[in-house]
C-alpha positions in Angstrom: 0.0 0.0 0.0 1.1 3.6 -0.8 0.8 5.4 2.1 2.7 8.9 0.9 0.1 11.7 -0.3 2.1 11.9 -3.8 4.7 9.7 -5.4 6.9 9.3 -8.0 8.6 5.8 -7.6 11.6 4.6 -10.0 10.0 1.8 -12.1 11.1 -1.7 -11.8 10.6 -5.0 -13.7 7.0 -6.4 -13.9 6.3 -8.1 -9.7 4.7 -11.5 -9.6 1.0 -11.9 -8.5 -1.5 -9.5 -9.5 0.7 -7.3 -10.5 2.0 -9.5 -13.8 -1.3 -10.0 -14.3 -2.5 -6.7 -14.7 -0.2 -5.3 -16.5 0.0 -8.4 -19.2 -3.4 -9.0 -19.4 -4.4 -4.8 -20.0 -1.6 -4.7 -22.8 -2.5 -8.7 -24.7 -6.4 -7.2 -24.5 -5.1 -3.9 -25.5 -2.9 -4.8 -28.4 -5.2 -7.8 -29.9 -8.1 -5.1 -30.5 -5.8 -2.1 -31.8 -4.7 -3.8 -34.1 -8.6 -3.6 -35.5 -9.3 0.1 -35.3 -7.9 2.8 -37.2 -9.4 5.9 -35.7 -7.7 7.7 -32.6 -11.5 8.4 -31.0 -11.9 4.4 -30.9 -8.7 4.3 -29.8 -9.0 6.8 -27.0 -12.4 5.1 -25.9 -10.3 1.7 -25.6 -7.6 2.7 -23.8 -9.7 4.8 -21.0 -12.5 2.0 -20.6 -10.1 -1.1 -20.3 -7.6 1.0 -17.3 -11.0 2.1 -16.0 -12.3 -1.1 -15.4 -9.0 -3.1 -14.7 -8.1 -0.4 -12.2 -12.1 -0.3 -10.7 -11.9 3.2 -11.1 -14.2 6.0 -11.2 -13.2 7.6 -14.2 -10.3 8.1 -16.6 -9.4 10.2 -19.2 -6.3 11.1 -22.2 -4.9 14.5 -22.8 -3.0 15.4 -25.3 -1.0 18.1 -26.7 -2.3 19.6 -30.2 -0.3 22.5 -31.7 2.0 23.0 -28.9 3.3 21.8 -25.8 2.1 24.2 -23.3 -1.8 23.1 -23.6 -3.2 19.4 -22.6 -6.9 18.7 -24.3 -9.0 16.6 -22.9 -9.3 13.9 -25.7 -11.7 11.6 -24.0 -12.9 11.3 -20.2 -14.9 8.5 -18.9 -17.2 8.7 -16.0 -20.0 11.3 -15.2 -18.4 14.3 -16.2 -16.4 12.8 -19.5 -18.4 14.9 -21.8 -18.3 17.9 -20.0 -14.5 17.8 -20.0 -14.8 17.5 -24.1 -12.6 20.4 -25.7 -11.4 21.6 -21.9 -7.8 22.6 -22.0 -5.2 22.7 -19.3 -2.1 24.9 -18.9 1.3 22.2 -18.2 2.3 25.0 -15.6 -0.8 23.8 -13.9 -2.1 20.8 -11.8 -0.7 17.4 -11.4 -1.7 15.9 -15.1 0.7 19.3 -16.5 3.5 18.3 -14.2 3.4 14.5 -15.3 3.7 15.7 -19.1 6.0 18.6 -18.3 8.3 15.9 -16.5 7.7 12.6 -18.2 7.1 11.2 -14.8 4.2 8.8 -13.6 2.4 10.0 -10.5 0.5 7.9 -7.6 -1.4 10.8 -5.4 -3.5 9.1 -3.3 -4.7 12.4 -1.2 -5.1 15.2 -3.8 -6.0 17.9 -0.6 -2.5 17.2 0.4 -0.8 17.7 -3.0 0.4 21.5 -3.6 0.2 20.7 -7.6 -3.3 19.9 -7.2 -5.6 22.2 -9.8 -9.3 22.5 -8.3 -10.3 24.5 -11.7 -11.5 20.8 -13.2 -13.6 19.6 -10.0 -15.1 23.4 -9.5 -16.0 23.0 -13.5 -17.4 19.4 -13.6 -18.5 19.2 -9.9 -16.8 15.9 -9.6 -14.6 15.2 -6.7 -11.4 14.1 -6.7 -9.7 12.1 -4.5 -6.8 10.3 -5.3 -5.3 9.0 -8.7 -2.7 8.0 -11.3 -1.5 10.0 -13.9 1.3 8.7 -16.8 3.1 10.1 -19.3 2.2 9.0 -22.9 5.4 8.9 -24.2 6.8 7.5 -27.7 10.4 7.8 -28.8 11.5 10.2 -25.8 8.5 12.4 -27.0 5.6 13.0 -24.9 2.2 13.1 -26.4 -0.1 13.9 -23.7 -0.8 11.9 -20.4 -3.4 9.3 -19.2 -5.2 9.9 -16.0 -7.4 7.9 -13.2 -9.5 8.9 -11.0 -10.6 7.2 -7.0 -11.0 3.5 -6.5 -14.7 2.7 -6.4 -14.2 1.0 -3.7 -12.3 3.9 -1.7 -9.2 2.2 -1.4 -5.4 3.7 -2.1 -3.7 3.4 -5.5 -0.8 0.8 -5.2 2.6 0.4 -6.8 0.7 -2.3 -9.3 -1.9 0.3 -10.5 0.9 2.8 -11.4 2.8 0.2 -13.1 -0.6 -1.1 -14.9 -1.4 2.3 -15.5 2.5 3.2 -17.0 2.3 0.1 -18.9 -0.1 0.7 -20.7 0.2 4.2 -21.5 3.2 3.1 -23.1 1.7 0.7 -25.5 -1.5 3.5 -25.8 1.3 6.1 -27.1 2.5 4.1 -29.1 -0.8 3.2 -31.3 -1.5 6.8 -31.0 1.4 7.7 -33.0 1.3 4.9 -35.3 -2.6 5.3 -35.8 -1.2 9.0 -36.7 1.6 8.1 -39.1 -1.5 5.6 -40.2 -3.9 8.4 -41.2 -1.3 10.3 -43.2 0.1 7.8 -45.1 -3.7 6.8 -46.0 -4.7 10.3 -46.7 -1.6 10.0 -49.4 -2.4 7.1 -50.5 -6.1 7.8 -51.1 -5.0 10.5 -53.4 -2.7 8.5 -55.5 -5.4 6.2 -55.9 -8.0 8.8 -56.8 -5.3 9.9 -59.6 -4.7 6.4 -61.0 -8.6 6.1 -61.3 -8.6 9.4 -63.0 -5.7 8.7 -65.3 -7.9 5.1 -66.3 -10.6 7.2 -67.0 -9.4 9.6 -69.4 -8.7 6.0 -71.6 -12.3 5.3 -71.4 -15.8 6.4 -73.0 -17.2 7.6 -70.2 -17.2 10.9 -69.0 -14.4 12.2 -66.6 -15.3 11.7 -62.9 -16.6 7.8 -63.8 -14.7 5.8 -61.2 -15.5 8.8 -57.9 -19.2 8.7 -58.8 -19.0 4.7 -59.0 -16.9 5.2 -55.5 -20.1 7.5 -54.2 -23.0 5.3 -55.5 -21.0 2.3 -53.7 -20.8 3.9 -50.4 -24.0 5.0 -50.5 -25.1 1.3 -50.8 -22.5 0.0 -48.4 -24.1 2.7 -45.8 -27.7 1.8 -46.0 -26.3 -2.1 -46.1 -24.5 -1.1 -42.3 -21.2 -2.2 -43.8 -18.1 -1.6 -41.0 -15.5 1.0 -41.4 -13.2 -1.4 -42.6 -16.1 -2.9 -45.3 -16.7 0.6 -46.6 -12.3 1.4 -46.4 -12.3 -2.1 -49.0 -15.4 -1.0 -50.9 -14.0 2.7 -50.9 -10.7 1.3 -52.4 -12.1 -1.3 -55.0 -15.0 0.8 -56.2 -12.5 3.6 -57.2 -9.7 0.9 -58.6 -12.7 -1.3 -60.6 -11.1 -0.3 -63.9 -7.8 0.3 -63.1 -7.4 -2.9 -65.7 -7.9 -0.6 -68.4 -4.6 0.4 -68.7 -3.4 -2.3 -70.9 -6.7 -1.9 -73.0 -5.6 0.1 -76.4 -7.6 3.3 -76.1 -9.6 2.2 -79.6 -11.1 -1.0 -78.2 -12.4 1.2 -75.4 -13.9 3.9 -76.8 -15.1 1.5 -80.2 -19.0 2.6 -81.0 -19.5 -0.6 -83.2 -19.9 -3.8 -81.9 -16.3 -5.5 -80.4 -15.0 -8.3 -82.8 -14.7 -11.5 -80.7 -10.7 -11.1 -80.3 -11.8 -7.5 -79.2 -14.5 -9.1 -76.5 -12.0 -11.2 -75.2 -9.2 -8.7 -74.4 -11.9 -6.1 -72.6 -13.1 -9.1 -70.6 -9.4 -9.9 -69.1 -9.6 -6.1 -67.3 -11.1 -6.9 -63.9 -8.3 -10.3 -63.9 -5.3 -7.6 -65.1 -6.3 -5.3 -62.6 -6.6 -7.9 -59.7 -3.1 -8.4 -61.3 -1.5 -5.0 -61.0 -2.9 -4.9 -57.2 -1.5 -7.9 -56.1 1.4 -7.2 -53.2 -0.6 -4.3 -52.2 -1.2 -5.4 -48.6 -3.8 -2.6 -48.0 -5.1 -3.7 -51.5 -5.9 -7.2 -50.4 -9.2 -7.1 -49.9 -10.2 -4.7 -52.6 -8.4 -7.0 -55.0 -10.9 -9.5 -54.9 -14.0 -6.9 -55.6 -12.1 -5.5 -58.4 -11.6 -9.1 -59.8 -15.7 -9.8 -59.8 -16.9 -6.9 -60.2 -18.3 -7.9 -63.7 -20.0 -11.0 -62.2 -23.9 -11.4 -63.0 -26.0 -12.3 -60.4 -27.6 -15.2 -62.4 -23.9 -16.5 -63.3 -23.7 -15.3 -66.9 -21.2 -12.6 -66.0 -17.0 -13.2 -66.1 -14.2 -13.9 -65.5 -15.2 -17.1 -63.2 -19.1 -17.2 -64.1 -19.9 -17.1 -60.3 -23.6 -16.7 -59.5 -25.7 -15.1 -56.7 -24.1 -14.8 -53.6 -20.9 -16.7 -55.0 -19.6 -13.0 -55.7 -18.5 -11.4 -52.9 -21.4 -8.5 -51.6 -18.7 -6.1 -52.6 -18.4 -7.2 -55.9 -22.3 -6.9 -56.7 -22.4 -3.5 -55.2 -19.7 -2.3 -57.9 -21.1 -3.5 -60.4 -24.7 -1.9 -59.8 -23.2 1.6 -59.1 -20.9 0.8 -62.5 -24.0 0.7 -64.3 -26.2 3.1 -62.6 -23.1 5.5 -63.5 -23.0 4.4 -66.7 -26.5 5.2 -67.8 -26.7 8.4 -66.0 -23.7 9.9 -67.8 -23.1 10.7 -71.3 -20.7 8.5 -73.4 -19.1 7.9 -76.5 -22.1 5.0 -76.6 -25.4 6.8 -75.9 -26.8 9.7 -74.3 -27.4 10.0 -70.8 -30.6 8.1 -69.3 -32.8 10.0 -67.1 -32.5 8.9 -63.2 -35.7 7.7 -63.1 -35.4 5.2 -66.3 -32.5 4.2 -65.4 -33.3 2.8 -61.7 -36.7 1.1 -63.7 -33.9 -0.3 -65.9 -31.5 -1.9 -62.2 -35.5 -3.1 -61.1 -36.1 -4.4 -64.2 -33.1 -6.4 -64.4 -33.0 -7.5 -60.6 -32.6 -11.4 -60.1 -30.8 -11.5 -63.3 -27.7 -9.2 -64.0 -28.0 -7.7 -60.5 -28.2 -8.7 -56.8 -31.4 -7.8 -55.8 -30.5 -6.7 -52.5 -27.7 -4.7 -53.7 -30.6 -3.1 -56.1 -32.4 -2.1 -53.3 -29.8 -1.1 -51.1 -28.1 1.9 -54.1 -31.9 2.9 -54.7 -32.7 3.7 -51.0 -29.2 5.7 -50.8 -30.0 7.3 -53.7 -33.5 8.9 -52.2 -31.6 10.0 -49.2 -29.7 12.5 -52.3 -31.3 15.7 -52.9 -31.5 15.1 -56.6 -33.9 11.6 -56.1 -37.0 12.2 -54.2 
């Protein structure tokens, strides 16, 4: 037991006991379901609700510096008051959590009332009151990124040596998938807009007008939203709806844009695009799953479609989506083969040819996002 109002203990390896146990079992749990979230908010919610409940605490919360280092934000907060703490900043010259991140070092303060670095501005604002906790440093490659604090023992007992070291521990793996969820973001922000200039480059081949592969991108997430696909669904259908054609660029520019009717050799070699672009994205980890849409995207629903002739729910969901907002895109727009369809006759068209060229569900699904658009009432 802790008996000292505040401390600031020199780390040591992991105890036996309880102690192992918390602090393995908090990082394993931690660690297994980071790996399956890509947005700091989730990640934030994680980290605060598994030390809340491993510690029995009353509350918890992450702050972290934004555009400099003299100003903590409350990122998340747990307990009664977490969403009155939302967008509250604290000055590091302040309170305990700004001496932790202006130091680097973890805190036990099991009697705040004795603690001169105490700030009552948060209790006075929230009206939550604050007995004792734990504050540690979220720190990454000697660089601080904010701190994680927890708040009173439910049961009113002290903070031990094993909650700090729980606590530390994992801060330290927190920090770490903060900044990696960061480098995450950026890279993928880059990467979506190489992607959205391959698309474009494979649609100045083709006969349809400029902008075909974003609007197929927006008519598939419309569908994948009234579907309830996950984040990562829609990330995969994001990626492969704006990559469907990306096969095209081996395609000579007058077998795409040819008005009279392809030659058989000329069927053939239009038909290998969704295989050659499957091809060019293999090796593409974060292409994995979009690969495989790309591939069926020219699948019918009643098995007539290609490369593989797979029928009905054979074809990944993914796959049937594309192709429904292909076409829907493709009648809507003006090309080198017809004039643009009005909306209307082109969703009788998708009803029309529901069972057969298209999954019925997947029908239903782009029309219903559709009506939610301004310009389909």
């Amino acid at each position: 037991m802790v008996n000292t109002a505040e401390r600031n203990p020199m780390m040591s390896p992991l105890g036996t006991g309880i102690d192992t146990g918390i602090q393995f079992g908090m990082n394993l749990d931690f660690s297994r379901r980071a790996d399956s979230i890509t947005g700091l908010p989730q990640v934030f919610t994680q980290v605060i609700k598994m030390t809340e409940q491993t510690l029995k605490a009353e509350a918890a919360s992450i702050l972290l510096f934004h555009d400099n280092d003299q100003e903590l934000y409350f990122e998340v907060a747990s307990g009664p008051v977490g969403r009155t703490l939302r967008q509250v900043k604290l000055n590091t010259q302040y309170g305990i959590a700004g001496q932790v991140a202006r130091t680097g070092k973890p805190l036990i303060v099991n009697d705040v009332s004795r603690s001169k670095n105490f700030h009552k501005m948060i209790d006075d604002t929230t009206g939550f009151a604050t007995q004792s906790l734990v504050c540690a440093p979220l720190l990454v490659n000697k660089k601080i990124l904010g701190v994680i604090e927890v708040l009173n023992k439910r049961d009113g007992t002290q903070f031990g040596e094993h909650d700090l070291e729980a606590v530390v521990s994992v801060a330290n793996t927190a920090a770490m998938t903060i900044e990696n969820t960061r480098l995450y973001q950026v890279l993928a922000e880059a990467y979506k807009g190489t992607l959205e200039t391959a698309a474009a480059a494979v649609d100045s081949k083709g006969p349809y007008a400029q902008g075909h592969s974003h609007r197929v991108m927006e008519y598939a997430l419309k569908t994948g939203t009234v579907l309830s696909f996950s984040a990562e669904e829609m990330d995969t259908l994001q990626q492969a709806s704006l990559l469907h054609d990306i096969g095209k660029f081996g395609i000579d520019t007058s077998i795409l844009c040819k008005t009279a009717p392809l030659t058989p050799k000329e069927w053939e070699i239009l038909k290998l695009h969704p295989v050659t672009g499957a091809d060019l994205m293999a090796g593409i980890p974060m292409l994995v799953g979009a690969r495989t849409l790309v591939l069926y995207h020219h699948e019918r629903y009643d098995g007539k479609g290609y490369p593989e002739g797979l029928k009905g729910e054979e074809i990944p969901l993914g796959a049937r989506i594309i192709a429904v907002a292909n076409e829907f895109d493709a009648m809507t727009n003006n090309s080198d083969f017809c004039s643009a369809k009005p909306i209307e006759e082109a969703v009788k068209i998708l009803h029309e040819n529901s069972g057969a060229k298209f999954c019925p569900i997947v029908v239903k699904a782009l029309i219903s996002g559709l009506r939610l658009s301004p310009w389909l009432k």
